[in-house]
C-alpha positions in Angstrom: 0.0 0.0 0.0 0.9 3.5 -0.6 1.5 5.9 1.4 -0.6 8.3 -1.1 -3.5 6.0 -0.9 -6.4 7.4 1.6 -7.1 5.4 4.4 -10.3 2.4 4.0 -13.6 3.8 4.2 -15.6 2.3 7.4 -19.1 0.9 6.4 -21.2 1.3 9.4 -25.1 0.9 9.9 -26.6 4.0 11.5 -28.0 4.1 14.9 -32.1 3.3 14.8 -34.1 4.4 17.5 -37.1 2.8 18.1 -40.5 3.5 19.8 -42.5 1.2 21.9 -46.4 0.8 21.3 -49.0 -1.3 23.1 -46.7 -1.5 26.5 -49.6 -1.6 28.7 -52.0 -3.7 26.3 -49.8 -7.0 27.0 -52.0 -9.4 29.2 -49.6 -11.0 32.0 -48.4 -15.2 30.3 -50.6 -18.2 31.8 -49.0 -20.2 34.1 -48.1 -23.8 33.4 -50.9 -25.7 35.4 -53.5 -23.2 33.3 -52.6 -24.3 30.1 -52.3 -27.9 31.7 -55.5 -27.5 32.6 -57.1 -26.4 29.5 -55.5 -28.9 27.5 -56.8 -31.4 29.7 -60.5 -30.5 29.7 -59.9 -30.1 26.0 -59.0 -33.8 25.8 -61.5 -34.8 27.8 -64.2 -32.9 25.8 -62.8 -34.8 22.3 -62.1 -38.3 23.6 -64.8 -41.0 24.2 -66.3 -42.4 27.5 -66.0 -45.5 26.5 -62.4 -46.8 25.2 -63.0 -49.1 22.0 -62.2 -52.8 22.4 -58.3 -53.1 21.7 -57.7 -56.9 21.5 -56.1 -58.6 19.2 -58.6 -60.0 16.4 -57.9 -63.6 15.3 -55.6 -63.6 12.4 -55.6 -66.3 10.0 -51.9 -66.4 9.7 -51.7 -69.5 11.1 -54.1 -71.3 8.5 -52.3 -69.8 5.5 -48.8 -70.9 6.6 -49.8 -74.5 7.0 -52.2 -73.9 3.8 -48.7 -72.7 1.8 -46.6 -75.4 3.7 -48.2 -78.5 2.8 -49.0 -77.3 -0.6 -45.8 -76.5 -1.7 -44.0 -79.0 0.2 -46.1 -81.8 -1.5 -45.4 -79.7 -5.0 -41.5 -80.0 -4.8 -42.0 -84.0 -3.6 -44.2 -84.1 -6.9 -41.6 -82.5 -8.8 -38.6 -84.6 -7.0 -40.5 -88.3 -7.9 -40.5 -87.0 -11.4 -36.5 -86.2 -11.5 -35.3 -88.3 -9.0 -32.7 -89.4 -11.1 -31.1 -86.7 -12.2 -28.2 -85.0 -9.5 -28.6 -81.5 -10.6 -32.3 -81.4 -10.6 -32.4 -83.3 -7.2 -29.5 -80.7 -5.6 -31.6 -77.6 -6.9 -34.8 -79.1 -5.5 -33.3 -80.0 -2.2 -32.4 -76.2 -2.1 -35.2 -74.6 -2.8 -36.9 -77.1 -0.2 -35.0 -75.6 2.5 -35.3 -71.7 0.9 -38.7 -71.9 0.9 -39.7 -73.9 4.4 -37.1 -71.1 6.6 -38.2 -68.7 4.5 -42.0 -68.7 4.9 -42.2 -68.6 8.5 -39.7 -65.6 8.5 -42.1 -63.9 6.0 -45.2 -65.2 8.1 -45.0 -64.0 11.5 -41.7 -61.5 11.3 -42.2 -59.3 8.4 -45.7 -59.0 7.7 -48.3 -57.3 9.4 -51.5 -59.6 11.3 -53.9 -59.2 8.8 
């Protein structure tokens, strides 16, 4: 720098004064066990006398899991009588036996919903 160069220019915002309205038309704040209060007569106005019945409904689950099981499992001994001979068929049968009978149950009653 210079020493012919002026000095920086200072960018500062100007002082604002500012007037206060309404300073006495500011009811006082509710207290904590006033709005706990309302809220609770509130709730009490919206929610029934009577709680609704909140058992569990019989699913049928149960009756489509062995309705699947014994289906398919007598489908893939179908199949396996008809290629019983054959290694490859057998060890792909064999597999899918076992893919299918952990996997329903883990589909059954851990993933989806009770319907």
């Amino acid at each position: 720098m210079n020493e012919e160069d002026p000095p920086p220019r200072k960018f500062t915002f100007k002082d604002n004064s500012f007037q206060r309205e309404n300073v006495a038309a500011t009811p006082p704040a509710p207290s904590v066990h006033e709005i706990l209060r309302d809220n609770l007569a509130v709730q009490k106005s919206l929610e029934p006398a009577v709680l609704p019945n909140l058992k569990d409904r019989r699913t049928k689950r149960c009756r489509d899991y062995w309705l699947l099981m014994l289906t398919m499992n007598s489908l893939i001994a179908l199949v396996g009588w008809k290629v019983y001979g054959n290694p490859a068929g057998s060890v792909i049968l064999l597999s899918f036996c076992v893919i299918f009978n952990v996997g329903l149950p883990w589909i059954m009653f851990q993933v989806m919903d009770k319907y």
